[in-house]
C-alpha positions as CSV (number, residue, x, y, z in Angstrom):
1,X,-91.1,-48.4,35.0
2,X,-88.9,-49.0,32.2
3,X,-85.8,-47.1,32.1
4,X,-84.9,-44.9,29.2
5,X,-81.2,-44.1,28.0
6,X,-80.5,-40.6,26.9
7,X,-79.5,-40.5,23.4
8,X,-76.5,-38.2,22.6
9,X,-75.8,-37.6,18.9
10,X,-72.0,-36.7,19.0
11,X,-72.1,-34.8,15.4
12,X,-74.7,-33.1,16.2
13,X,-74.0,-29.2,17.1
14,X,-75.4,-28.2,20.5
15,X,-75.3,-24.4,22.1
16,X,-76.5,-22.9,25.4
17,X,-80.5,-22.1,25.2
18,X,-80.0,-18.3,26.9
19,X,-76.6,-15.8,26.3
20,X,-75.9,-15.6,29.8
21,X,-75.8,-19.0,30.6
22,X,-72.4,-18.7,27.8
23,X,-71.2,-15.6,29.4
24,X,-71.2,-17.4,32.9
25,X,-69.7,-20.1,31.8
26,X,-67.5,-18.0,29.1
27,X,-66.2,-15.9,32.4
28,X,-65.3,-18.5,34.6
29,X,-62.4,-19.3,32.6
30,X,-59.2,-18.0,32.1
31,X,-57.5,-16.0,29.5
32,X,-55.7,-19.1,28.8
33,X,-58.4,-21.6,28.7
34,X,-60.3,-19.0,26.5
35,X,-58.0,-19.2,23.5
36,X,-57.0,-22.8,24.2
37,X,-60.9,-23.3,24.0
38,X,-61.5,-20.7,20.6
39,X,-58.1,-22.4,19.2
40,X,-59.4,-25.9,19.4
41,X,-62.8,-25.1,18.0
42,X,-61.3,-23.3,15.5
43,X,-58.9,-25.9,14.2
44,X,-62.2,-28.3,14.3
45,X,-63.9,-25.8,12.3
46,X,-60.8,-24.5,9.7
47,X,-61.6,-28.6,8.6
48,X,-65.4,-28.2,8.1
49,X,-65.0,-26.4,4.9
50,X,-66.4,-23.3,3.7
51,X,-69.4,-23.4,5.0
52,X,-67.9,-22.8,8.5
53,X,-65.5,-20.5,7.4
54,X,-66.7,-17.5,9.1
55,X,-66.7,-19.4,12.2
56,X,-63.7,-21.0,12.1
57,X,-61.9,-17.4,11.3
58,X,-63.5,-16.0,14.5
59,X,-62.3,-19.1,16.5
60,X,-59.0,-18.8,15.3
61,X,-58.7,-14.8,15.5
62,X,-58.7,-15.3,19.2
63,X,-57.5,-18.8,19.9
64,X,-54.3,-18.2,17.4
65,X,-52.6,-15.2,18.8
66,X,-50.5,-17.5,21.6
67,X,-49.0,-20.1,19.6
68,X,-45.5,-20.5,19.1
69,X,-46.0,-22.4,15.9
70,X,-45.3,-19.7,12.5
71,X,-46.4,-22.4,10.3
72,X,-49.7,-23.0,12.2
73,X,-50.7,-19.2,12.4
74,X,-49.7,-18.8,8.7
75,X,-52.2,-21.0,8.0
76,X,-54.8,-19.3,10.3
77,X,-53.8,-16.0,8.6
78,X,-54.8,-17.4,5.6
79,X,-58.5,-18.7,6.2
80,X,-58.9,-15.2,7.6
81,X,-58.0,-13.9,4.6
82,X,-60.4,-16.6,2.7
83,X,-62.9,-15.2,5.0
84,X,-62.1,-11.6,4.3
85,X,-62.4,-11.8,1.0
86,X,-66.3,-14.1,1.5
87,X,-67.1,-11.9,3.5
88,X,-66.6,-8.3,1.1
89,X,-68.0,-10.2,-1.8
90,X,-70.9,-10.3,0.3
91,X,-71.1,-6.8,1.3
92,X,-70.2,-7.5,4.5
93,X,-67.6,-4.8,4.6
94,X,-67.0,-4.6,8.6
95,X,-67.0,-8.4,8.6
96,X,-64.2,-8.4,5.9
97,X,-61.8,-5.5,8.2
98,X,-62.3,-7.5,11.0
99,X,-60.7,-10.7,9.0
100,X,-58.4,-8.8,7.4
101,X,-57.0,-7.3,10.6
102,X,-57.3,-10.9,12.1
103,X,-55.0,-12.4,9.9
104,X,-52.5,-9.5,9.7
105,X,-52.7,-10.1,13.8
106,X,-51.7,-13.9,13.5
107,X,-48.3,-13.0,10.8
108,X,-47.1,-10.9,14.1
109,X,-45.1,-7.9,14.2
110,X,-42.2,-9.2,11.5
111,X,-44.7,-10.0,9.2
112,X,-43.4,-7.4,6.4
113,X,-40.0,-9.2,6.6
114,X,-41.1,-13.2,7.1
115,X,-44.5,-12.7,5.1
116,X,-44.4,-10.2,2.9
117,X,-46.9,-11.3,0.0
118,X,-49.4,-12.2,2.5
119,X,-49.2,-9.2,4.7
120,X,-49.1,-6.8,1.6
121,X,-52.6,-8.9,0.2
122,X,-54.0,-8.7,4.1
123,X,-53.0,-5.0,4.7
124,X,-54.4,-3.9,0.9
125,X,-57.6,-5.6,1.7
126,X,-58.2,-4.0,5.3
127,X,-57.6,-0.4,3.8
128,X,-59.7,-1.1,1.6
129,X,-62.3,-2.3,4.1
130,X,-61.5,0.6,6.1
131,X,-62.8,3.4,3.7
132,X,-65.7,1.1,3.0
133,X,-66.3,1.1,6.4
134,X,-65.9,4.6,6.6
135,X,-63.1,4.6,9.5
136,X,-61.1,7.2,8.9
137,X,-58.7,6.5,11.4
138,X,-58.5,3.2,10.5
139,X,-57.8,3.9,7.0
140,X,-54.5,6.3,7.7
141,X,-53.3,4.2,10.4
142,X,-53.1,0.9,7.8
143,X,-51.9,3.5,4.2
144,X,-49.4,4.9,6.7
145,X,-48.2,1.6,7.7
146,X,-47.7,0.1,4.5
147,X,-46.6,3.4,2.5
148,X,-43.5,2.3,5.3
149,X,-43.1,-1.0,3.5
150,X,-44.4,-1.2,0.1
151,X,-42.0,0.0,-2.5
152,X,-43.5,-1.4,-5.9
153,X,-44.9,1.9,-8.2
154,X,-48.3,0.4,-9.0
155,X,-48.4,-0.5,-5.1
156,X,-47.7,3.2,-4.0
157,X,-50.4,4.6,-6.4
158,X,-52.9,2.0,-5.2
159,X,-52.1,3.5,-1.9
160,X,-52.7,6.8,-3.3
161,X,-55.6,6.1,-4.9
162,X,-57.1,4.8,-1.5
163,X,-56.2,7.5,0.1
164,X,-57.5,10.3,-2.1
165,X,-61.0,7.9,-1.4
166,X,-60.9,8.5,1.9
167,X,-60.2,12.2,1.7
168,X,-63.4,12.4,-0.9
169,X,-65.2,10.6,1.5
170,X,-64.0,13.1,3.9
171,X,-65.3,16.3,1.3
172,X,-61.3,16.9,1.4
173,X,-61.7,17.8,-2.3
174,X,-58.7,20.1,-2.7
175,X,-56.6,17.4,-0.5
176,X,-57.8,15.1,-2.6
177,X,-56.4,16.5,-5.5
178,X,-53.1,16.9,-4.8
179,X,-52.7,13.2,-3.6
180,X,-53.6,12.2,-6.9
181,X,-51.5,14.7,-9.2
182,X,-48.3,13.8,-6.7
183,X,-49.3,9.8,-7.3
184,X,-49.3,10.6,-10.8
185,X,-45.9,12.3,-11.6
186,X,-44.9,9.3,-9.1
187,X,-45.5,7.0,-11.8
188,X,-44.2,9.7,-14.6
189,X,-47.4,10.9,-15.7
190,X,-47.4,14.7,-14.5
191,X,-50.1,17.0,-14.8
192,X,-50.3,20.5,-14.4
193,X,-51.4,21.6,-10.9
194,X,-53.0,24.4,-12.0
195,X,-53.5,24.8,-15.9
196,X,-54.2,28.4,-17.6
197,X,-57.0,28.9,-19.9
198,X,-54.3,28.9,-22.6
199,X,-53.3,24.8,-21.0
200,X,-56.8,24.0,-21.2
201,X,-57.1,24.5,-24.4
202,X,-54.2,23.2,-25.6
203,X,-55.0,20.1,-24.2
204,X,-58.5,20.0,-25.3
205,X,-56.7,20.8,-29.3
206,X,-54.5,17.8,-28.5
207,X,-57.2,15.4,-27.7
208,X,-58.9,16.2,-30.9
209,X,-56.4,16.0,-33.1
210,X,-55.4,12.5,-31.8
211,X,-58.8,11.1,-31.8
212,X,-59.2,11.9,-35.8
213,X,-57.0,9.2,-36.3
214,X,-58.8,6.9,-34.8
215,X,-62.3,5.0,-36.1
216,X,-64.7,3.8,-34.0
217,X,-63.7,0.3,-34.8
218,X,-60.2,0.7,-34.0
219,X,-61.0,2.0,-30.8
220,X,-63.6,-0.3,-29.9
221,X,-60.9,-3.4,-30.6
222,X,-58.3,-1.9,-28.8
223,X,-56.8,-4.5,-26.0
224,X,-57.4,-4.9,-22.4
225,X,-54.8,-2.9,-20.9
226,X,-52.4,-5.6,-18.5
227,X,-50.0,-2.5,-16.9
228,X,-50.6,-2.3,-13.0
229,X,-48.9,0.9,-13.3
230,X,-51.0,2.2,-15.9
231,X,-54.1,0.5,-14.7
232,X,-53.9,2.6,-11.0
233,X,-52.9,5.9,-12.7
234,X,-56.1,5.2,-14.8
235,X,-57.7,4.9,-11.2
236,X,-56.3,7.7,-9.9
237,X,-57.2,10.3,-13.1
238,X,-60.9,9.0,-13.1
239,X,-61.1,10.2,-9.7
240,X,-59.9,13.3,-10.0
241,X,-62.2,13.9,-13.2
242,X,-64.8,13.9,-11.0
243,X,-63.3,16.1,-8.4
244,X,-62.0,18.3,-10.7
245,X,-65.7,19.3,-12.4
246,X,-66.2,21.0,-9.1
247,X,-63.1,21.9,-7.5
248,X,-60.7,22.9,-9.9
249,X,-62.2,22.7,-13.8
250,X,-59.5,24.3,-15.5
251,X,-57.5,20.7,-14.9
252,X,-60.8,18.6,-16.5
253,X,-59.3,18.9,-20.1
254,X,-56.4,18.1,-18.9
255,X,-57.4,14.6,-17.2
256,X,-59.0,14.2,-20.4
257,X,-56.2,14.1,-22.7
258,X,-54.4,12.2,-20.3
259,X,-56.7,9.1,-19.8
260,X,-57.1,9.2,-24.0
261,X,-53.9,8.9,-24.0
262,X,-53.0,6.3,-22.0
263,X,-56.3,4.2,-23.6
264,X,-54.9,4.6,-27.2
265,X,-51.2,3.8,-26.3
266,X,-51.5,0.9,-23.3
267,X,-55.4,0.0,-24.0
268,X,-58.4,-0.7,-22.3
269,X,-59.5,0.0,-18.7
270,X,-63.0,0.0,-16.6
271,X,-63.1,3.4,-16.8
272,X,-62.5,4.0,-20.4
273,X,-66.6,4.2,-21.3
274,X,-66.7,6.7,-19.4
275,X,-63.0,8.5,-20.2
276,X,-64.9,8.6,-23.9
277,X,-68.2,10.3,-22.7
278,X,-66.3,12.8,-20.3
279,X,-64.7,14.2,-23.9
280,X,-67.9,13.8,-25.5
281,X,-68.8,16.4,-22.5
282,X,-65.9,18.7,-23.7
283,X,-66.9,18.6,-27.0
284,X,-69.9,20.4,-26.3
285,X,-69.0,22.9,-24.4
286,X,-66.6,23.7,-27.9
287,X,-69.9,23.8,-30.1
288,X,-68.6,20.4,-31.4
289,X,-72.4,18.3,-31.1
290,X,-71.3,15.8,-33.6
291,X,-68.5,14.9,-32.0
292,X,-70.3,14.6,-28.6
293,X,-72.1,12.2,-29.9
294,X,-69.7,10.3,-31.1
295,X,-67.8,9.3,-28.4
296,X,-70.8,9.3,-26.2
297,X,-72.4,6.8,-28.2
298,X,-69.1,4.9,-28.5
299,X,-68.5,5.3,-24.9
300,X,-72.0,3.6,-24.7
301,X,-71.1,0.5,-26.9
302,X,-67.9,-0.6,-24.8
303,X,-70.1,-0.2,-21.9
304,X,-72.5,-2.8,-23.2
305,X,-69.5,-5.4,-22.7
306,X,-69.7,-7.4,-19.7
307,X,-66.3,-6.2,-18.8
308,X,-67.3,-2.6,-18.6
309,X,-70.8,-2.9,-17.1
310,X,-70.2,-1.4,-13.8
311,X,-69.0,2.1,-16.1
312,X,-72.6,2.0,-18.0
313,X,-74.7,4.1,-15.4
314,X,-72.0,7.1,-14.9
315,X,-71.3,6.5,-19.0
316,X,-75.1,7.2,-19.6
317,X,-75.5,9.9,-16.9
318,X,-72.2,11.8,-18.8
319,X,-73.8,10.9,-22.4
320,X,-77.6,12.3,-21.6
């Protein structure tokens, strides 16, 4: 009969047909020709583009650990960081730690000192992962570690602000609490730890004597605010105005003032829709119904921007 030549497509992609056929094959090789296997495929793949990204970032995770080359595993550090990042856009939050940790992995052990921008971006994004996740352990192990080495004040709030998430997440309301008013006199905006009824209602006075001066309009065109420090202590006081509503409500007017405050004087946050419909909330409880509805319905119309959607839900929920 005629003879027929097998036909091999060399870009075609080609895997074993069963898993154990690959973990046979996987375990007759050593540790060494593992990586040096992941390492090659992963350098073949880091050059396919994005649509192999995930792939290539696994390849290298492994493969990039036991080369001498800085350069080289800078580089893999940073498409696991590209993957990171794809990878928590999509939701895929365990994915994303995983990557995160990856590339933290490949800077090595000096990487505060020879890497310090990437290792703070890499060790920022796996906390964060972490408390998505919903490791605790995780999460303190990577704030402790770079609470050691980051120094910058909006840094150390974001930290804080992180942290105080995890402890909600871990019903450590009262915990919770005091990591956010020490972050805050951190970045010299102290609040009292535990406000009289007198406190309270000087603060609530304040607030409503500031916000006469100001229109609707004005408010409304007030700037973006572009302060990191003020943008995380902005962070940290809408968290603990929710806390506060059930663990310690003498500090809610308080919080109140504070975040008006810093909206008016440095401008505009993702919170703010809502920092405006949590005083519309005091107002009522003062008999003040017109004024609740003021700055719930104005709290409503900066939501209504596409800057401030994500605030719309908790802005209605406070203004209803």
């Amino acid at each position: 009969g005629r003879r027929i030549d097998p036909v091999i497509d060399r870009t075609a992609r080609y895997r074993f047909s069963h898993d154990r056929v690959a973990e046979v094959a996987r375990a007759r090789l050593s540790s060494e020709a593992r990586e040096a296997v992941h390492l090659r495929f992963g350098r073949w793949l880091g050059e396919c583009g994005e649509e192999r990204l995930f792939e290539a970032a696994r390849h290298l995770g492994v493969g990039g650990l036991g080369l001498a080359d800085v350069a080289e595993r800078t580089r893999f550090a940073e498409v696991e960081r590209r993957a990171a990042v794809a990878a928590r856009r999509q939701a895929s939050f365990p994915l994303a730690l995983e990557c995160f940790r990856a590339g933290l992995a490949l800077l090595g052990p000096r990487r505060w000192v020879d890497h310090f921008s990437a290792a703070r971006e890499l060790q920022l994004g796996a906390a964060e992962a972490a408390y998505l996740v919903a490791d605790a352990a995780a999460l303190s192990a990577l704030l402790d570690e770079a609470d050691a080495a980051l120094r910058d004040p909006a840094d150390r709030a974001h930290l804080s602000f992180l942290r105080l998430k995890g402890q909600m997440a871990q019903n450590r309301l009262q915990d919770a609490l005091e990591t956010g008013l020490r972050a805050l006199a951190a970045l010299g905006e102290p609040l009292p730890r535990r406000p009289g009824k007198a406190q309270a209602a000087a603060a609530l006075l304040r607030t409503k004597l500031a916000m006469r001066r100001w229109t609707d309009e004005r408010l409304l065109q007030l700037p973006p605010c572009d302060d990191r420090r003020t943008v995380e202590a902005q962070r940290i006081l809408s968290e603990l105005r929710n806390i506060s509503y059930v663990a310690r409500p003498e500090l809610f007017p308080a919080i109140i003032d504070k975040k008006l405050q810093l909206t008016v004087t440095c401008g505009l946050v993702p919170s703010s829709p809502a920092a405006f419909a949590s005083f519309g909330v005091l107002l009522v409880v003062t008999g003040d119904h017109l004024g609740s509805q003021r700055f719930g319905e104005l709290g409503l119309l900066l939501a209504d921007r596409v800057e401030f959607h994500e605030a719309r839900p908790e802005t209605q929920f406070l203004h209803l």
